[in-house]
C-alpha positions in Angstrom: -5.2 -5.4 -37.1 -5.6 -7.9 -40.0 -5.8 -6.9 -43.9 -8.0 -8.4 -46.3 -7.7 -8.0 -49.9 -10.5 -5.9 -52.1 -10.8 -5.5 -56.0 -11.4 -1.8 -57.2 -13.0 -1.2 -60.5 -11.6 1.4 -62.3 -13.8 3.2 -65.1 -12.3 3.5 -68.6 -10.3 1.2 -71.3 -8.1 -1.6 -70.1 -8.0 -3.9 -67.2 -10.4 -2.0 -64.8 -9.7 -4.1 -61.8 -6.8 -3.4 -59.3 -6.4 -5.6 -56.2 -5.5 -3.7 -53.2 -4.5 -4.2 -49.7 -6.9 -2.6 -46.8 -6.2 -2.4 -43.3 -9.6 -3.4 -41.2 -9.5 -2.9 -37.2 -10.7 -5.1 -35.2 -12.6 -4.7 -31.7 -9.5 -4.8 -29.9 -7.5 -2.5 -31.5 -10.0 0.2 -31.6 -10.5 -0.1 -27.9 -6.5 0.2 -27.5 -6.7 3.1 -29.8 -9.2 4.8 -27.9 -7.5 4.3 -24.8 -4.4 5.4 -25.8 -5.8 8.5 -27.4 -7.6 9.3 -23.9 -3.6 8.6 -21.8 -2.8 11.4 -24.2 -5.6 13.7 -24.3 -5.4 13.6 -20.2 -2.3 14.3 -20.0 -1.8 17.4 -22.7 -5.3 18.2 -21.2 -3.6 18.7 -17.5 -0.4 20.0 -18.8 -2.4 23.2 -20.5 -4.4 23.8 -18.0 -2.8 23.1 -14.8 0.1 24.8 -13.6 3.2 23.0 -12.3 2.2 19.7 -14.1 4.5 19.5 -16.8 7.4 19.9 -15.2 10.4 17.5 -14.5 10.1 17.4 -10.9 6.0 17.0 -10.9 6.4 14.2 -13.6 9.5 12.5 -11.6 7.5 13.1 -8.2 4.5 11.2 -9.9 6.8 8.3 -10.9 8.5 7.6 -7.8 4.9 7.8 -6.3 3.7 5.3 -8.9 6.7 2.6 -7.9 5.1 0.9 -5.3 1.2 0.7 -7.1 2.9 -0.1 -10.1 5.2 -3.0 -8.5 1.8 -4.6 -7.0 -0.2 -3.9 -10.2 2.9 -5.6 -11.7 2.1 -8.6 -9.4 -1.9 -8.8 -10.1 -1.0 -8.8 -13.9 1.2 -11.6 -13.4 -2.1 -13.3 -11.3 -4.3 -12.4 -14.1 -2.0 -13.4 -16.7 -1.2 -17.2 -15.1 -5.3 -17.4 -14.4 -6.5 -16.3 -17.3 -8.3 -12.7 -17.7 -11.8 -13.5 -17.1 -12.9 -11.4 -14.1 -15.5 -13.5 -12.4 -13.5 -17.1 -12.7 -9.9 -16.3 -13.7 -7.0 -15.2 -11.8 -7.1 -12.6 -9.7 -5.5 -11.6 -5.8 -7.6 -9.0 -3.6 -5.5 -9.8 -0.7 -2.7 -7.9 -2.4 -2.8 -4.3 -0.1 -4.0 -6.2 3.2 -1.2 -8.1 2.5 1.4 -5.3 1.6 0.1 -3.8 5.0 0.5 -6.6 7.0 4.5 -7.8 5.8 5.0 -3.4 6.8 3.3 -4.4 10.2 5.6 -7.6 10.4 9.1 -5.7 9.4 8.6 -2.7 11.1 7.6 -4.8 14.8 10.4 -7.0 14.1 12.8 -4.3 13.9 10.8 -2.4 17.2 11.5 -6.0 18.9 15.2 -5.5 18.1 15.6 -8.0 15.3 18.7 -7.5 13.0 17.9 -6.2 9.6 18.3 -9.8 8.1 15.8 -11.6 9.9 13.4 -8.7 9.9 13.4 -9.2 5.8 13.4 -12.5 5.6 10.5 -12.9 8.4 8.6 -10.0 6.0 9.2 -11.9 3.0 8.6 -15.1 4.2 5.1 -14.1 6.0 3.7 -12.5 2.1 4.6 -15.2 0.3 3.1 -17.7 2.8 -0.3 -15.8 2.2 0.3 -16.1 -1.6 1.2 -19.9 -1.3 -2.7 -20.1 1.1 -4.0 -18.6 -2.0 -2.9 -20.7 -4.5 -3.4 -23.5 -2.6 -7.2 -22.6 -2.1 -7.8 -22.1 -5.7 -5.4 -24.9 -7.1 -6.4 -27.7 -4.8 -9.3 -26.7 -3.1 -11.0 -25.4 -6.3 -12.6 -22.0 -4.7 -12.7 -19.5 -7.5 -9.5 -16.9 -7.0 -12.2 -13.8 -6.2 -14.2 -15.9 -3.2 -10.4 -17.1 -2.0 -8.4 -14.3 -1.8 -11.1 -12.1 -1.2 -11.2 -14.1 2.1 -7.6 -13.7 2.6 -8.1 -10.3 2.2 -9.9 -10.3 5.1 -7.9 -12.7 7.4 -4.4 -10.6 6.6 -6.2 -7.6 7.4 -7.5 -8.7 10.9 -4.1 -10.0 11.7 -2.6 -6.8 10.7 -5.0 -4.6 13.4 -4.0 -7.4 16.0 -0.3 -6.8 15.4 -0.3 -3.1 15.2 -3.4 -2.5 17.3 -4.4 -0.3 14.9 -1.6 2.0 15.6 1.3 3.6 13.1 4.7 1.7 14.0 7.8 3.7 13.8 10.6 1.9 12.0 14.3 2.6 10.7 17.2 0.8 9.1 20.2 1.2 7.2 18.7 -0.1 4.0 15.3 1.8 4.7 17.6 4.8 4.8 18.9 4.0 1.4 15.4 3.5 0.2 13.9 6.5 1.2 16.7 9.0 0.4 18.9 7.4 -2.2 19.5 8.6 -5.4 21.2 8.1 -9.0 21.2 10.0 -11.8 19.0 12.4 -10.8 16.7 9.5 -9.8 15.2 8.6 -6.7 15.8 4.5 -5.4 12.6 3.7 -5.1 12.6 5.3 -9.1 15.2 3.0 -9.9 13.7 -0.4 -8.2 10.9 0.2 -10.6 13.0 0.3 -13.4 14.6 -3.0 -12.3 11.4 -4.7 -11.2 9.7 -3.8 -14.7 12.5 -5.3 -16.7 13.2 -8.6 -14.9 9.3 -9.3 -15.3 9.7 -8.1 -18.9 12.4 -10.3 -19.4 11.0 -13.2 -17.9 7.3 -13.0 -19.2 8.1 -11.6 -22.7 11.4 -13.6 -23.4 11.7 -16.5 -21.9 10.4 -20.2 -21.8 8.9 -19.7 -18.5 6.9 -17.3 -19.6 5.6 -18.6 -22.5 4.5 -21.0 -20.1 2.6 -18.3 -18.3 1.0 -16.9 -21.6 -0.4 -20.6 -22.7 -1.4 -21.3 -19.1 -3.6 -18.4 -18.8 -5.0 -18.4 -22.3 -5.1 -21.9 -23.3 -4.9 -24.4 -20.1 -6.6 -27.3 -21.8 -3.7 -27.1 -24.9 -1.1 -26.3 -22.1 -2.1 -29.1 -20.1 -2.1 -31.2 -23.5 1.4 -30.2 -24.2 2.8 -31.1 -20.8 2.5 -28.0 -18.6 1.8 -28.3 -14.8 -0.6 -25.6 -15.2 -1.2 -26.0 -11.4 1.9 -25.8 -10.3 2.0 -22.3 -12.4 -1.0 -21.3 -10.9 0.0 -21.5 -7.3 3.1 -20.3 -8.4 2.6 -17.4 -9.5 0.0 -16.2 -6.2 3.6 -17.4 -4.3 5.3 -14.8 -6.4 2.4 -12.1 -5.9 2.8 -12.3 -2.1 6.4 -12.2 -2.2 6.2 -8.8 -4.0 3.9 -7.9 -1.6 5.8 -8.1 0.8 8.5 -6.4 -1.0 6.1 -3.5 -1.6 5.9 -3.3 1.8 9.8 -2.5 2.3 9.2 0.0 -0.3 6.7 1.5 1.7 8.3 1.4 5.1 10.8 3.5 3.9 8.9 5.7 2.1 6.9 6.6 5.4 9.2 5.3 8.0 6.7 3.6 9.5 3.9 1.0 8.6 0.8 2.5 8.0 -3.1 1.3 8.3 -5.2 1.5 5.6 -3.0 0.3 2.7 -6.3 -1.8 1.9 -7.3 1.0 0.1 -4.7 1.0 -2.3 -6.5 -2.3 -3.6 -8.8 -0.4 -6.2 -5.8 1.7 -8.3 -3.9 -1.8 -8.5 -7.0 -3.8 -9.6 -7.5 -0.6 -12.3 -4.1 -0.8 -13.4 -3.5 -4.4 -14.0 -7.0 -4.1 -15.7 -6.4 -1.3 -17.9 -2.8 -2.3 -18.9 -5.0 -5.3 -20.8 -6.4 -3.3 -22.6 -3.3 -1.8 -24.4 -2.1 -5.1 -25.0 -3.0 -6.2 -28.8 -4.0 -9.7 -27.7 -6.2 -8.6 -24.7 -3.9 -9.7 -21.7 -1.6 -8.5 -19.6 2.0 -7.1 -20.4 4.7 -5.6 -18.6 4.3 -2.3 -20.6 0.3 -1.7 -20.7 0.4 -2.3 -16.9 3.1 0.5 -16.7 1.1 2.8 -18.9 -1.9 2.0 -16.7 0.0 2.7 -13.8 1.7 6.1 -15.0 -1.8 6.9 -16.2 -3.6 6.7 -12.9 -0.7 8.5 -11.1 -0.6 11.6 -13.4 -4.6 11.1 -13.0 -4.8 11.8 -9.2 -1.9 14.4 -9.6 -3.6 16.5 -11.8 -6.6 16.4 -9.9 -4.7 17.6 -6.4 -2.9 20.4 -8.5 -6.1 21.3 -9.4 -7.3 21.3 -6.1 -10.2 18.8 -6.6 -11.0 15.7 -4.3 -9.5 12.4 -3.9 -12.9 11.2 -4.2 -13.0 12.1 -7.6 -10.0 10.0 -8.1 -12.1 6.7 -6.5 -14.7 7.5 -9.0 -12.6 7.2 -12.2 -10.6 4.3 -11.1 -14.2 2.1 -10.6 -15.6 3.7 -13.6 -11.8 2.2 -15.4 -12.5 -1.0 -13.9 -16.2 -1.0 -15.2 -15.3 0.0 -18.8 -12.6 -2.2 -19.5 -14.7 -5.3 -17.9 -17.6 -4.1 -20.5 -15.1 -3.8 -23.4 -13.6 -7.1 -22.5 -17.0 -8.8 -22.5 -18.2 -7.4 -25.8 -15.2 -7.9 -27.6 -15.3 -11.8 -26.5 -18.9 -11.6 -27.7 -18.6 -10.6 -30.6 -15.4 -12.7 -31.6 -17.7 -15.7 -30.3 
């Protein structure tokens, strides 16, 4: 929001000009307005007229559902942010959920094979971050635009994963998958609580701290980072590292929630891509943040759960999530328009 200064004439004797201070909106923050106003108009919409929605347990259900898409739309914002925000040549990981399923496949064979819990994790988080560090590598040195490359990867992790599992559900259990799955605190569940945690070391580190300053200029200005001394490449392929790593983390998360891997995760590839999207949009500079990716998140979980109260189809959920993507991608583009 900017304010420009007016004069007012005023009819009658004396000085009949006042100088006054008007607010004017710009593009941006109407669109983050609007948005807003729809989180809220959903969500009292749902609570009136569905019934078990606003109730503690339905809204702490929907969060603990919402920790592991939130944790990987976590990771795509951090992609988009390092890459910059433009959808058809900035940064961007579609090999997220094939890769989230394929670290599950990897943990949950390794414990079947009877590795210790150590080297189960450190074989899981070691194989996502491997396919983050292809995927920087193919966009930083090889110079393939970050939708072709990890689009790619997308499908290579996903092949692998059907090889390993044979396109069967893998059993798994441990003592921290235990913890996981049926820990609590305060009323709220672990997997709750390593939201929490996640979300506020990536606030902490994007929002105050040199590093992530670092990230910001990279992603919005790499020819002034560059300039100043950044290794904008290194940042780059840095931060797909870090996107796989989560991955792979999500996929602990999901292990225990269904003590198993599971097939399909691919799918959860859309709601992630909507939410690290959307959280843009409530952002007042147009990129991604910690907190508009949560919102997004939160927003898309109490979406789908007011639809299966309601008894409606999942389909329906699909819909709105690529109608999301659409209209922040158009409201992006016009707003760049018009401030070009």
């Amino acid at each position: 929001m900017t304010l420009a200064q007016t004069e007012i004439t005023l009819p009658g004797p004396g000085p009949g000009r006042v100088r006054a201070w008007t607010a004017t909106l710009s593009g941006g923050d109407v669109t983050r307005l609007v948005a807003l106003a729809t989180v809220a108009l959903v969500f009292i919409g749902f609570a009136v007229t569905t019934r078990g929605f606003f109730t503690s347990w339905n809204i702490l259900n929907v969060i603990e559902q919402s920790a592991i898409p939130g944790i990987l739309a976590l990771a795509m914002a951090l992609v988009i942010l390092t890459g910059g925000s433009d959808v058809q040549t900035g940064g961007i990981d579609l090999s997220l959920a094939a890769n989230m399923g394929l670290s599950a496949a990897i943990f949950a064979v390794a414990l079947r094979a009877g590795w210790g819990e150590p080297a189960a994790l450190a074989a899981t988080l070691g194989a996502g971050m491997l396919v983050g560090v292809v995927n920087g590598l193919a966009v930083v040195r090889l110079g393939i635009l970050p939708l072709l490359a990890t689009l790619a990867m997308s499908n290579i992790v996903g092949g692998l994963e059907l090889v390993l599992t044979e396109n069967t559900v893998i059993p798994a259990t441990s003592p921290i998958l235990n913890v996981l799955s049926a820990g609590s605190f305060l009323g709220l569940s672990s997997l709750t609580w390593v939201l929490i945690l996640v979300s506020t070391l990536a606030a902490v580190i994007l929002h105050a701290s040199p590093p992530g300053l670092r990230l910001y200029a990279t992603g919005g200005h790499p020819e002034a980072a560059r300039a100043a001394g950044v290794s904008v490449g290194r940042l780059i392929l840095g931060s797909y590292a870090v996107a796989g790593f989560t991955a792979a983390f999500a996929a602990i998360l999901s292990v225990s929630r269904l003590s198993a891997s599971s097939t399909g995760t691919g799918e959860m590839l859309l709601s992630i891509l909507a939410a690290a999207l959307l959280g843009t949009v409530f952002s007042r500079r147009g990129v991604p943040t910690v907190a508009g990716t949560l919102i997004a998140v939160l927003f898309i979980g109490f979406l789908s759960n007011g639809f299966q109260l309601k008894g409606l189809s999942s389909n329906w959920v699909s819909g709105v999530q690529g109608a999301l993507i659409l209209a922040v991608v158009a409201a992006t583009a016009l707003n760049r328009r018009k401030g070009g």
